[in-house]
C-alpha positions as CSV (number, residue, x, y, z in Angstrom):
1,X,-52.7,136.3,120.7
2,X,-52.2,133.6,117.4
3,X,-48.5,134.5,116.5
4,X,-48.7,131.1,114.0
5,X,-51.4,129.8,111.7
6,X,-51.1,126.9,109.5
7,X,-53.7,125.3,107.6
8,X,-53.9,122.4,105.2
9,X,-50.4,122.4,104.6
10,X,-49.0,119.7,102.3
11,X,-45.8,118.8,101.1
12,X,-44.3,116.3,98.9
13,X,-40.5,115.2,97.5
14,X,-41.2,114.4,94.0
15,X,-44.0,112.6,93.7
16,X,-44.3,111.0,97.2
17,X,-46.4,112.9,99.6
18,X,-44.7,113.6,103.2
19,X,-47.5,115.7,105.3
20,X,-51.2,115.9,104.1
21,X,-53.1,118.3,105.0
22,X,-51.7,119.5,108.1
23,X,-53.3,122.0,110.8
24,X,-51.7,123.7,113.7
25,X,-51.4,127.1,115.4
26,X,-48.7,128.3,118.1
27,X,-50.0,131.3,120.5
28,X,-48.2,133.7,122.5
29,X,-47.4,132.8,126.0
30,X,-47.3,128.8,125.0
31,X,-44.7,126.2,125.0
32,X,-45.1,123.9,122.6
33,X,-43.9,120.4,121.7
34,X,-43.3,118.5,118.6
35,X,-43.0,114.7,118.2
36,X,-42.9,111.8,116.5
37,X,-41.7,108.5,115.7
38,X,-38.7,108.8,113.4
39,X,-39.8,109.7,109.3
40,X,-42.3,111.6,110.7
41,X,-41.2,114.6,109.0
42,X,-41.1,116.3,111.9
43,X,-38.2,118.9,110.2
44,X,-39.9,119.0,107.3
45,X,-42.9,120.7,109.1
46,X,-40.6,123.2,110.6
47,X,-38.8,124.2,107.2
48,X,-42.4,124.2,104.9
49,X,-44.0,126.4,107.9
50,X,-41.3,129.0,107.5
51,X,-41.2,128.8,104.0
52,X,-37.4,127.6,103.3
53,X,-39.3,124.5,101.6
54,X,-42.2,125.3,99.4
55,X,-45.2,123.3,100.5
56,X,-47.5,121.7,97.7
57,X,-50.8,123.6,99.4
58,X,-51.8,125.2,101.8
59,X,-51.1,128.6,103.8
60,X,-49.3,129.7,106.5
61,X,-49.9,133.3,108.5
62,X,-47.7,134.6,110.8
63,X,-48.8,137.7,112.8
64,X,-47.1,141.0,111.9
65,X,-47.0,142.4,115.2
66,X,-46.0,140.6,118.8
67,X,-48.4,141.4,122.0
68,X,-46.8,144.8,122.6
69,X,-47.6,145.9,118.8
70,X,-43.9,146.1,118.0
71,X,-42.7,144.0,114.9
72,X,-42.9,140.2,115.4
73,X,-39.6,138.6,115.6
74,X,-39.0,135.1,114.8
75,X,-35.8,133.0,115.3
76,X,-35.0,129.5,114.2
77,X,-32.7,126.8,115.1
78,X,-32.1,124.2,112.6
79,X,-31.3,120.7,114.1
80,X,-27.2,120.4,114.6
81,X,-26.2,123.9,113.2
82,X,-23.3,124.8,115.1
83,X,-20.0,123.6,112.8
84,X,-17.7,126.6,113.6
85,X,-14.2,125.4,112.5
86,X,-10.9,125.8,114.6
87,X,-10.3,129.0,113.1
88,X,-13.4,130.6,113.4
89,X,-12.3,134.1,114.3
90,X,-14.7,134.8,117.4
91,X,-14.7,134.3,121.3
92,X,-17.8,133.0,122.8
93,X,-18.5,136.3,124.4
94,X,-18.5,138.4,120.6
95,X,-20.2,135.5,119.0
96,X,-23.7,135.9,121.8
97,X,-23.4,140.1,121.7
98,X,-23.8,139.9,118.2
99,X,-27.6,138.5,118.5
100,X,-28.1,141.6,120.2
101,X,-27.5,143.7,116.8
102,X,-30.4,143.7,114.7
103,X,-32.5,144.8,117.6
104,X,-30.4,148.2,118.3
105,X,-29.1,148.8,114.7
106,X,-25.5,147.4,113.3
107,X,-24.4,151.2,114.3
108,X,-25.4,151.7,117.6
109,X,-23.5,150.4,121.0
110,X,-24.3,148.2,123.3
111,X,-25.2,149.3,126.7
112,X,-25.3,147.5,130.1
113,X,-29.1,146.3,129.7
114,X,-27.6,144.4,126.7
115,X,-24.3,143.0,128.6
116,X,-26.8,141.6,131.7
117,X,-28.8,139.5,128.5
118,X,-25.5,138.3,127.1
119,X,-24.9,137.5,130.5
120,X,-28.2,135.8,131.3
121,X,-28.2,134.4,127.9
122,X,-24.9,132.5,128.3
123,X,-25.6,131.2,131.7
124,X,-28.9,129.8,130.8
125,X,-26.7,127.2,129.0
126,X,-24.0,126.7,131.0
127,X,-21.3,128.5,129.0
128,X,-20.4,131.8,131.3
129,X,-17.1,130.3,132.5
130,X,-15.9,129.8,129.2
131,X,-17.2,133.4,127.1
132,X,-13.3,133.6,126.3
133,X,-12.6,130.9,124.9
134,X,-12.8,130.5,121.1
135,X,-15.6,129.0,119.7
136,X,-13.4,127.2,117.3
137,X,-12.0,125.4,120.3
138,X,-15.7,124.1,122.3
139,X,-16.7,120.6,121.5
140,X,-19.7,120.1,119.3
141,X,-22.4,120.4,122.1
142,X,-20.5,123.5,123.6
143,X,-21.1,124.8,120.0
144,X,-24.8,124.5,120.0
145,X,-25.4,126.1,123.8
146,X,-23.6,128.9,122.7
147,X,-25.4,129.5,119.2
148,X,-28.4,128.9,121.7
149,X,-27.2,132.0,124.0
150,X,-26.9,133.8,121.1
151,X,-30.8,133.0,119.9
152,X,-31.7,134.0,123.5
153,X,-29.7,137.2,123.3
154,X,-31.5,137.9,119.9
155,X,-35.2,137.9,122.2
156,X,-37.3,137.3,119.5
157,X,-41.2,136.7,120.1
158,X,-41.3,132.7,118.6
159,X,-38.7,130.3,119.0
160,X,-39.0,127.5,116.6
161,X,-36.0,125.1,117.7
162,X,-35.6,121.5,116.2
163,X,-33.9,119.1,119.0
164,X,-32.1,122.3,120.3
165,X,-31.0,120.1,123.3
166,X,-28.7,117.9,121.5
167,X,-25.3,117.6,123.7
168,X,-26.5,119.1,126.7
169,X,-25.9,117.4,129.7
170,X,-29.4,116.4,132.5
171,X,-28.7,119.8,134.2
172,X,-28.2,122.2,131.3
173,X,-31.0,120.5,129.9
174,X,-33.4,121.3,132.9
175,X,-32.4,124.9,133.1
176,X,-33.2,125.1,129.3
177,X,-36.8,123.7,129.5
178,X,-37.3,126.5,132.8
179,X,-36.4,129.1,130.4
180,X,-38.4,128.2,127.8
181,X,-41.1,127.9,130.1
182,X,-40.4,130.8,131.8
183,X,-40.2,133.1,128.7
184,X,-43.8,131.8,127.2
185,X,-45.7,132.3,130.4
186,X,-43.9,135.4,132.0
187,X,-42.9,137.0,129.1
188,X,-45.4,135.7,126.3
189,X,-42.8,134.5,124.1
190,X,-44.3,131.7,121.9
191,X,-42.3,128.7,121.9
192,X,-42.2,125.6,119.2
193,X,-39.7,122.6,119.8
194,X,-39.0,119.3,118.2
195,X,-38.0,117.0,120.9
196,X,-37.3,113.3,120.6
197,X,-38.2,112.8,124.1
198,X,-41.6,114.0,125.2
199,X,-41.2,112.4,128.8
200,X,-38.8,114.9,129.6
201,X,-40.0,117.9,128.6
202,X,-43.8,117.1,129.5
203,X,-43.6,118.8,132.8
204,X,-42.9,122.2,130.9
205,X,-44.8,122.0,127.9
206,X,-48.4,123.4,127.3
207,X,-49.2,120.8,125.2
208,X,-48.0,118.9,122.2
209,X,-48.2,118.2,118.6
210,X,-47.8,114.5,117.3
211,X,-47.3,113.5,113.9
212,X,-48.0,110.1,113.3
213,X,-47.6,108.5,110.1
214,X,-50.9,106.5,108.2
215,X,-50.5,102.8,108.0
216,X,-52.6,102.6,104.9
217,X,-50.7,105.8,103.1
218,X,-47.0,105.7,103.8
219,X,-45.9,109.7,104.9
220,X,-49.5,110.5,105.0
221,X,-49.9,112.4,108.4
222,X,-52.0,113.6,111.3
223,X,-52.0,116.1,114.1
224,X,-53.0,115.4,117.4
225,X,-53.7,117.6,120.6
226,X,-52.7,115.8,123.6
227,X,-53.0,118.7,126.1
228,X,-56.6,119.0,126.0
229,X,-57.1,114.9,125.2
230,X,-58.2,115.3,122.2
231,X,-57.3,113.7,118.9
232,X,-58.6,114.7,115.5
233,X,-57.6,113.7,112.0
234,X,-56.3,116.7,109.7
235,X,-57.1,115.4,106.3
């Protein structure tokens, strides 16, 4: 099922034109990649897709419903967003159950089916041990796993995450990119990631989306499919 349409998006700051023209789709029960070489606007993409910048052109459609007919749910992690302070007043353990929220309603409690994906969401990154601590008091990469668990806890039908890696050490890492995996092929979750290593994550992804930037038009940019070996222009 097409969760994610976009076609002939273009976006420009000021008067200098930063994608042209730009096609792409995401599905359900896909993980997919992003890349590119750096000024790329690989970001930009990302924020003119979900509307929090306005694109010049084009249009964007985003299904209403997720494979089970329920309301589609879509999460995003910007690149670097954890920058809780010392006195953020919230243990790692408070901070995750609160993704659970929107999906039961502020008002109602949480049961044991939403402890075991607190649980599950927290391990997936590594932070179980430390669900007592304060978040105030992790390091910056501790930070972003555990605003991670918490977008896991949330189980929305697309992930859109932007270098959502950062800080992780090799194993974490690994165990992310299985979960990821795991959740677009076993549970049709639809999955879209900016990564700055394609290498690494090539054994789990479906297939990838590469901007590259014109030589003749500086910013101008194209899409290309490399799971099916194909390359086509998107002006």
């Amino acid at each position: 099922m097409r969760y994610l349409t976009v076609e002939n998006l273009s976006y420009q700051y000021d008067n200098e034109p930063v994608l042209e023209g730009i096609h792409y789709h995401l599905d359900s029960g896909e993980f997919v990649t992003l890349t590119g070489e750096n000024g790329a606007a690989k970001s930009t993409l990302i924020k003119a897709t979900l509307g929090i910048l306005r694109p010049k052109s084009g249009r964007v459609t985003i299904a209403k419903e997720n494979i089970a007919g329920k309301k589609l749910r879509l999460a995003y992690l910007p690149q670097q967003i954890a920058s809780f302070n010392a006195g953020f007043p919230s243990t790692v353990e408070e901070f995750v159950r609160s993704g659970r929220y929107p999906r039961k309603g502020w008002l109602k409690q949480l049961d044991q089916h939403d402890d075991e994906h607190v649980q599950a969401s927290l391990e997936s990154v590594g932070m179980w041990d430390n669900r007592q601590k304060s978040i105030g008091s992790l390091s910056g990469g501790q930070k972003q796993r555990v605003v991670i668990a918490r977008l896991f806890a949330s189980d929305p039908d697309v992930f859109i995450l932007d270098e959502p890696t950062t800080g992780m050490d090799a194993g974490t890492i690994k165990t992310f990119y299985d979960l990821m995996h795991h959740n677009a092929h076993q549970h049709g979750k639809s999955v879209l990631m900016i990564t700055h290593d394609p290498d690494e994550v090539k054994a789990y992804a479906d297939r990838n989306i590469h901007l590259v930037r014109n030589q003749q038009l500086p910013w101008r940019c194209f899409n290309v499919h490399e799971a099916d070996g194909e390359v086509s222009s998107v002006d």
